[in-house]
C-alpha positions in Angstrom: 84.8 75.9 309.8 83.1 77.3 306.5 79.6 76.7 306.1 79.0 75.3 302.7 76.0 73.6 300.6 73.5 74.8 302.3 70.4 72.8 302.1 66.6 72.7 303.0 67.5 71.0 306.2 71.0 72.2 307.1 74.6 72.4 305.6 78.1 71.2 306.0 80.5 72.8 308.4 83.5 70.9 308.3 83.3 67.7 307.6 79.9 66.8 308.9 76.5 67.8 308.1 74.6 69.7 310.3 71.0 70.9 311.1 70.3 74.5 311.3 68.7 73.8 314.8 72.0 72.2 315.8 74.0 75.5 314.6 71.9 77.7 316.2 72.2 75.0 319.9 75.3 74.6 319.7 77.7 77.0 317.5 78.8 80.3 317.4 80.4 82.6 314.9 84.4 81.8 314.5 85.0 86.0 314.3 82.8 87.8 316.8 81.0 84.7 318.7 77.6 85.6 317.4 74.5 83.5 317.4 74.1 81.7 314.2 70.8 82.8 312.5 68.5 80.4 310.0 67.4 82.8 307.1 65.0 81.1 304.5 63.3 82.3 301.1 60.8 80.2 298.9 63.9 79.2 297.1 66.8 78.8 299.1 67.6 78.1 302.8 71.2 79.3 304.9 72.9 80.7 308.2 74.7 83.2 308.9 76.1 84.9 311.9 73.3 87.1 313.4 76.0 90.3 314.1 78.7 89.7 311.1 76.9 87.8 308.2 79.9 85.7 308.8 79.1 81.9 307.8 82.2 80.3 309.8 81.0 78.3 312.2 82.6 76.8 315.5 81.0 74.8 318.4 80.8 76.5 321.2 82.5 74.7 323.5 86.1 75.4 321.3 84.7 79.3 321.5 84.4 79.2 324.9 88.0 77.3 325.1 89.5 80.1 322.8 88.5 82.3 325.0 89.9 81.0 328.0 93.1 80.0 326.5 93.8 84.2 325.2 95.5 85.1 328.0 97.9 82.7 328.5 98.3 82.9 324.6 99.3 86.8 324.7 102.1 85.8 327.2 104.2 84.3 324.7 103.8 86.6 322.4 106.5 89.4 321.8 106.9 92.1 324.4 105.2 95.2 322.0 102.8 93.1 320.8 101.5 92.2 324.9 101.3 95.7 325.6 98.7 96.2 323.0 96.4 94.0 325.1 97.4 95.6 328.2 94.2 97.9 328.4 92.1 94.6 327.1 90.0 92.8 330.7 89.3 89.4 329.7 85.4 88.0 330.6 83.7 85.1 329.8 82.1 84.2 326.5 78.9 83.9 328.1 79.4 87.9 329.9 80.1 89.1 327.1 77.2 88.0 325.3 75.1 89.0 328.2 77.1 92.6 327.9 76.8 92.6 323.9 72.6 91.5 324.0 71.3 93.6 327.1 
């Protein structure tokens, strides 16, 4: 979800209006599952994805589910296409933040 009028106190993603403490809890970028970052100047507050400047925001519980779900996703996909994710291990969100940050 796009992250749009950013405010002194947080933005919309979606449809809701959310802190920037409660992005950088609770969501992760939509591309690369980065950590959402606050960035602030004296005249203008907004997020953005700490390792793609992204500002598409998901929770991270549906990142997490994405995740998860890939595999069984590439299995109904077209025979040429699955072998390009052949060489592709699948891990957890949370290793491969831990892989990624360490």
């Amino acid at each position: 979800m796009i992250a749009r009028y950013f405010g002194r106190n947080g933005c919309i993603v979606g449809l809701k209006f959310r802190t920037y403490v409660t992005l950088e809890r609770w969501y992760r970028c939509n591309w690369c599952g980065g950590v959402i970052v606050h960035h602030f100047s004296a005249d203008r507050d907004w997020a953005r994805c700490a390792d793609c400047g992204s500002e598409n925001f998901i929770p991270e519980w549906l990142f997490d589910r994405q995740v998860a779900e890939g595999p069984e996703i590439v299995k109904t996909l077209p025979a040429e296409i699955q072998a390009l994710f052949e060489h592709v291990e699948s891990v957890s969100a949370q290793q491969a933040m831990d892989e990624l940050f360490n």
